[in-house]
C-alpha positions in Angstrom: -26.4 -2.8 14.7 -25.2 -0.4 16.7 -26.6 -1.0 20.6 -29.0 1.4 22.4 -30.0 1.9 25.5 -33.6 0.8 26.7 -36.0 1.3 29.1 -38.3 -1.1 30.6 -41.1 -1.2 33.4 -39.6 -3.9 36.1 -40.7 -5.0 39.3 -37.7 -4.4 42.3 -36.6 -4.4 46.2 -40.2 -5.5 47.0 -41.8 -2.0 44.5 -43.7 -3.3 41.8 -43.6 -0.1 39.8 -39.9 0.5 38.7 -38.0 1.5 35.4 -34.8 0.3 34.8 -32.6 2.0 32.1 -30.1 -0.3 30.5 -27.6 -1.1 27.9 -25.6 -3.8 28.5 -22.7 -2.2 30.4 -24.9 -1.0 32.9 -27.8 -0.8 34.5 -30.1 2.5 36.4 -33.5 1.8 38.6 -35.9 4.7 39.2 -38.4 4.4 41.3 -41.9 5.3 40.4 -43.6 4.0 43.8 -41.9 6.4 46.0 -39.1 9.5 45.0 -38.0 10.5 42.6 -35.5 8.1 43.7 -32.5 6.0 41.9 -32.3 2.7 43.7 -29.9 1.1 41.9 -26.2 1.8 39.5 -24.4 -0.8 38.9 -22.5 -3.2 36.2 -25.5 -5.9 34.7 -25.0 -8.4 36.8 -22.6 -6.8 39.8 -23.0 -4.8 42.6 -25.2 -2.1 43.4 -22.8 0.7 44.2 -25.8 2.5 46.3 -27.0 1.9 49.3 -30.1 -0.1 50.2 -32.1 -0.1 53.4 -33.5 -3.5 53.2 -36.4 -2.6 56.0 -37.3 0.5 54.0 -37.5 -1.1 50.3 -40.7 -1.9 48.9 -42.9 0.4 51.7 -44.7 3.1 50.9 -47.0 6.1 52.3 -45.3 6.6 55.7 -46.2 9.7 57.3 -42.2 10.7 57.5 -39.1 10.9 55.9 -36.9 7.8 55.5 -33.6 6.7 54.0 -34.3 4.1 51.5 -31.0 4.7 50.3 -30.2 5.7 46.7 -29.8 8.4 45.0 -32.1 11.5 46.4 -33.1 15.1 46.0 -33.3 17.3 49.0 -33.7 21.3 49.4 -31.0 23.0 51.4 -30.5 24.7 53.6 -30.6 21.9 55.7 -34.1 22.6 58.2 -36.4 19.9 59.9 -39.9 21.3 57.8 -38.8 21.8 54.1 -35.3 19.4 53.8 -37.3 16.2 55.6 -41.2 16.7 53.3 -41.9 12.6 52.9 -41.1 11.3 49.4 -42.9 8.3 50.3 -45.9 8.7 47.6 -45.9 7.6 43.9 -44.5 9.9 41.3 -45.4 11.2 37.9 -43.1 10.1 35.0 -42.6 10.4 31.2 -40.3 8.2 29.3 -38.6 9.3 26.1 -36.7 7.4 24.3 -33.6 6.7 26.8 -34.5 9.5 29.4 -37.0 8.9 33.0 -38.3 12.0 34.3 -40.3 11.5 37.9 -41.6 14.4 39.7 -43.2 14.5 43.0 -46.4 15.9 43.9 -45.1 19.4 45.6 -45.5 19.4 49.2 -48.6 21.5 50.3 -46.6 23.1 53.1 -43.9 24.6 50.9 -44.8 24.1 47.6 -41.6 22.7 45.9 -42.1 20.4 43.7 -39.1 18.3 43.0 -38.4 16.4 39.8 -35.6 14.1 38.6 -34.6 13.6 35.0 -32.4 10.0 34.2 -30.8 9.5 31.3 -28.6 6.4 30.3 -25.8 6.7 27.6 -26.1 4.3 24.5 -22.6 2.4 25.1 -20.5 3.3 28.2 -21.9 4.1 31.9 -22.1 7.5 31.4 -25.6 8.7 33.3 -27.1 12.0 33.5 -29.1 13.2 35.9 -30.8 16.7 36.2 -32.3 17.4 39.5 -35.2 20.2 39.1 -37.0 22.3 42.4 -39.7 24.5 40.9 -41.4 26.7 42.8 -45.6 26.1 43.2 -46.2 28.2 46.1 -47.2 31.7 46.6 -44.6 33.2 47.8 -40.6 33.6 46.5 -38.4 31.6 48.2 -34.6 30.8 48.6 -32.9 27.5 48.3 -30.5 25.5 46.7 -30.8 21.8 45.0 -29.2 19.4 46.9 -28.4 16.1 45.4 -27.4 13.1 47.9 -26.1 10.2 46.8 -25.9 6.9 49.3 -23.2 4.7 48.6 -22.7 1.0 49.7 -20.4 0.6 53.0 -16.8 -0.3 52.9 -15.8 2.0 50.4 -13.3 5.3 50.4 -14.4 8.6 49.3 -11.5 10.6 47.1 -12.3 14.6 47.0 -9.8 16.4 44.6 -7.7 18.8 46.1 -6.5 22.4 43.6 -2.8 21.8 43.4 -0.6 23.8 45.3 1.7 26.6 44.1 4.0 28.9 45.8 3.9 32.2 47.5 3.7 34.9 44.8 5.7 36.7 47.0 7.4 40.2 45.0 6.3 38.2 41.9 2.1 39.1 43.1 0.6 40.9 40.1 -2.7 42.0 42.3 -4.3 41.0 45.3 -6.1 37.6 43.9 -2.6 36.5 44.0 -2.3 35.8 48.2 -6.0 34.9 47.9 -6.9 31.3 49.3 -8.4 28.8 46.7 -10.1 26.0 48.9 -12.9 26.9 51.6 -13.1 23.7 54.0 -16.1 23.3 55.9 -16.8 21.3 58.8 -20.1 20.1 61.2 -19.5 20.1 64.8 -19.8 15.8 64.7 -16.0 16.3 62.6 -12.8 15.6 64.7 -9.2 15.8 63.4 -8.1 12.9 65.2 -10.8 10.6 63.2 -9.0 7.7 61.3 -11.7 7.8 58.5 -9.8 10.7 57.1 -7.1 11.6 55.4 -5.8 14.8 54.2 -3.6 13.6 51.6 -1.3 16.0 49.1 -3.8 16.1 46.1 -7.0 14.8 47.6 -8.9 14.2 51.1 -9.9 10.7 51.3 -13.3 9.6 53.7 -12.9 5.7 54.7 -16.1 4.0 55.4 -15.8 2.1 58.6 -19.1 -0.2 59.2 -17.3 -0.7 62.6 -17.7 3.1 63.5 -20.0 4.5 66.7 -20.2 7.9 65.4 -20.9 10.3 62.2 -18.8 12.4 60.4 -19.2 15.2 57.9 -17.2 17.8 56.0 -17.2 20.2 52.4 -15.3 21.7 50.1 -15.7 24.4 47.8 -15.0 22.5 45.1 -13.8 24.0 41.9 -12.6 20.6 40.2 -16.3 19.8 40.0 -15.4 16.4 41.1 -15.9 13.3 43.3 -15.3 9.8 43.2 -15.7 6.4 45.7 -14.3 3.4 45.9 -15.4 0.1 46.4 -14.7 -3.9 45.5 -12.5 -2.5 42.8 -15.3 -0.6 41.5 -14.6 3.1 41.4 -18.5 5.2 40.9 -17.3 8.9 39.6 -19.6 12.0 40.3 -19.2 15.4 37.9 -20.3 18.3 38.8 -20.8 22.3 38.6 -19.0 25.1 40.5 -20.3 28.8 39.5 -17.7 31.1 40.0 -19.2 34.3 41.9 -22.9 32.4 43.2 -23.6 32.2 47.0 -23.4 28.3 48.2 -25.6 26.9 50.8 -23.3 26.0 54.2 -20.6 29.0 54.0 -19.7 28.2 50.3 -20.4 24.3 49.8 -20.7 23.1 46.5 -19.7 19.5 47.7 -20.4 18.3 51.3 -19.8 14.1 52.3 -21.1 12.5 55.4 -20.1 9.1 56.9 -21.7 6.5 59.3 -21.8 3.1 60.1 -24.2 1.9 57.6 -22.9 4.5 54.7 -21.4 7.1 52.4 -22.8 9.9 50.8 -21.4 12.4 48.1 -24.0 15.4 48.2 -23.5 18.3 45.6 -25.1 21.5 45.8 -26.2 23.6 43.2 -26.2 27.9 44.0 -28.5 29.7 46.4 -31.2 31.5 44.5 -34.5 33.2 45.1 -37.2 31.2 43.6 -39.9 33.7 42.6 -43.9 32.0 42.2 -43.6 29.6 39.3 -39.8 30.0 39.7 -37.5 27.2 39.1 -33.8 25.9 39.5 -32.2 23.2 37.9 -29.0 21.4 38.9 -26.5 18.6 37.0 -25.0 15.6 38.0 -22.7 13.1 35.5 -22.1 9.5 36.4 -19.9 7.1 35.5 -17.8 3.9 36.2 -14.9 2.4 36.0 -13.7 -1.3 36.9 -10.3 -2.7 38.0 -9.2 0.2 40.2 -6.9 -0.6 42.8 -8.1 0.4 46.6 -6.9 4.1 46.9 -5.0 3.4 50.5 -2.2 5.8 49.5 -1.7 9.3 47.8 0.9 7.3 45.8 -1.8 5.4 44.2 -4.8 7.7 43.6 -2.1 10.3 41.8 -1.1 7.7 39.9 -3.4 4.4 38.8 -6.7 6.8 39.0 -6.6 10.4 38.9 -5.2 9.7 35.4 -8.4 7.8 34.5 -10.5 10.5 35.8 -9.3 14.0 34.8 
């Protein structure tokens, strides 16, 4: 019989109300207690490749905003008010078949409610995740879905780079031709000189250093639709959109990564739009895995043992 993936009520990190999806490759936690939140993606029985903020797990109903770790579902621009609204209280959900859908109750300052829909391939450890803002005030509004993932420490962040090509030159057939293809952005916490990066021929690379004193963040207008990290051998892949022509939050960032001393996150970004009363916008993330990946310390290597298993 051909295998299938299932979803079961489970108690986890100290939350008794939890759904893990499963199939036997690998395994997704949602959280029903708090979020919408994933907790956990990782091989049955191997490492969680997300982050988790042991004092935070199993608490509930604090009066702010706090990490937990995980996968999460912002509003950007990035403010204090509307980007930090507590997720702290117990969600919604429907199950069907191998799909978890939590929404949180929309916060009565701003009215957007945010929902997250998880879905688990049957075989493989393909995951799909649609992250939903609707908007339930009385007013229109504009925003973009933001969707941060927190990844364990001591990994490396690869972020495809367009390849290069010449200059057109006498050979230019219009003026898209001398037009740049890569928008880099970068927070005033970024430094040139910082060893965690590397700007590589066909990719940036982001170390995590648990040793570091200071943050660091940068984005990309990223065409390739595509992000991976690193970790134990492990190598967690993120897909995503890019929508040629939209307006991206952060002068043009579809992709943005920050770094600490406790983590890694890969953030996409879906397009600015005006939310109307009753409006919403939906944005797409695909997950998957592979194992056996060799640590990507050199260009050498990511060109060759895993840009190959990726494109």
């Amino acid at each position: 019989m051909k295998a299938r993936a299932t979803v079961e009520p489970i108690a986890y990190g100290g939350w008794d109300h939890n759904l893990r999806l499963s199939n036997g490759e690998v395994e997704v936690v949602v959280t029903l207690d708090v979020g919408p939140r994933i907790i956990r993606y990782a091989p049955i029985g191997g490492p969680n490749l997300l982050k988790e903020v042991a004092a935070e797990l199993g608490r509930s109903g604090e009066p702010t905003w706090k990490m937990r770790g995980g996968h999460r579902l912002w509003v950007s621009p990035e403010e204090p008010g509307r980007t930090y609204v507590p997720d702290n209280a117990p969600t919604t959900y429907a199950v069907e078949d191998r799909c978890v859908r939590a929404t949180a109750t929309a916060d009565t300052r701003h009215g957007i409610e945010r929902t997250m829909e998880v879905t688990l391939a049957d075989t493989g450890s393909e995951v799909t995740v649609v992250h939903q803002l609707r908007n339930l005030g009385a007013a229109a509004t504009e925003l973009a879905a933001w969707a941060l993932t927190v990844m364990a420490p001591g990994g490396v962040a690869i972020l495809p780079l367009p390849p290069n090509g010449p200059h057109p030159g006498a050979a230019a057939q219009s003026a898209k031709d001398f037009a740049p293809h890569l928008s880099l952005v970068l927070w005033p916490y970024f430094r040139f000189d910082d060893p965690r990066v590397t700007f590589g021929r066909s990719c940036v690379r982001l170390r995590q250093d648990p040793n570091a004193t200071g943050p660091t963040k940068l984005g990309l207008s990223q065409r390739a639709g595509l992000a991976a990290y690193w970790n134990q051998g492990l190598l967690f892949v993120k897909r995503f959109g890019h929508e040629e022509g939209a307006r991206y939050p952060d002068r043009g960032c579809n992709f943005e990564t920050y770094t600490d001393g406790d983590m890694l996150e890969l953030e996409t970004l879906g397009p600015l739009v005006q939310l109307p009363p009753g409006g919403e916008t939906t944005h797409i993330e695909r997950w998957s895995l592979l194992h056996d990946v060799p640590a990507p310390t050199t260009d050498e290597i990511v060109d060759r043992a895993i840009f190959p298993r990726i494109s």
